[in-house]
N, C-alpha and C positions, 0 to 999 in steps of 0.2 A: 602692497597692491597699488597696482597705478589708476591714473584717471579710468584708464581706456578701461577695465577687468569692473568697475564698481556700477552696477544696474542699477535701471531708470525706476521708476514706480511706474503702475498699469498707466497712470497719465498721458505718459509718452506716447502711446499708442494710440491715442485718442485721433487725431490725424489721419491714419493709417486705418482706423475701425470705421470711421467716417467712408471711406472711400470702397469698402466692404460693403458698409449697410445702406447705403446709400442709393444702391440701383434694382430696378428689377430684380425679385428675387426668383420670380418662374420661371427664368431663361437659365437659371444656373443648373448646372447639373449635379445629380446626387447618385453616391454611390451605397446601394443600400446594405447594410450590416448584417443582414441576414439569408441572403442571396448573393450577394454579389454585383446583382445587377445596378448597370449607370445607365439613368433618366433626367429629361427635365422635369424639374421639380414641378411644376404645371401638372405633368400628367401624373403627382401621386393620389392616393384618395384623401381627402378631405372629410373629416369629423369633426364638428363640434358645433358652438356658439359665440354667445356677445362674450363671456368671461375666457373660452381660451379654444384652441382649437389643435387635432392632431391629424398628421397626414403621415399614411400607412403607402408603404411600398404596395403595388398594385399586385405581384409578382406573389411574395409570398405572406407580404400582410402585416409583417415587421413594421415599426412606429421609428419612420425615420426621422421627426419632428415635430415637437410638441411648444405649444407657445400660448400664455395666459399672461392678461391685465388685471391683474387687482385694482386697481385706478390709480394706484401711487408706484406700481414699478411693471416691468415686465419683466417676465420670465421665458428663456428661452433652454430647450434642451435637444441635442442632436444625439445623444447617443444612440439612435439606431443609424445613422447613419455615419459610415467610415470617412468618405470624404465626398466635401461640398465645393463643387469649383466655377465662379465665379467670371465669364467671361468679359475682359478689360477692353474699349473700345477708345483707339486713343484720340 
């Protein structure tokens, strides 16, 4: 196996993840898992509190995003939604 074929560890990506999470996250748009439909993530509904909070496709109510602090880590989970895209302004 050569240099080129032998994978980095998640580290690598750190850079790269950085430049993802790093910007407004309401202007992105989401395509929700259970519909279909693509929105800014701004306009899904919003549930919760101080410990975590989930935002439901407004469409048909599907849980595109769910995200909680324990104090010591965070937790993010996208499975209701297919895909999240991120507009790059350069």
């Amino acid at each position: 196996m050569s240099d080129d074929n032998v994978p980095l560890d998640g580290n690598a990506a750190a850079g790269r993840l950085l430049d993802v999470f790093a910007v407004d996250m309401t202007d992105a748009t989401v395509m929700c898992e259970g519909c279909g439909r693509e929105r800014a993530l701004a306009t899904l509904a919003l549930y919760g509190g101080a410990v975590g909070l989930v935002l439901r496709c407004p469409g048909c109510d599907t849980v595109n995003l769910r995200l909680s602090n324990t104090g010591r880590s965070i937790h993010l989970d996208l499975r209701g939604a297919s895909r999240i895209s991120i507009r790059v302004t350069p």
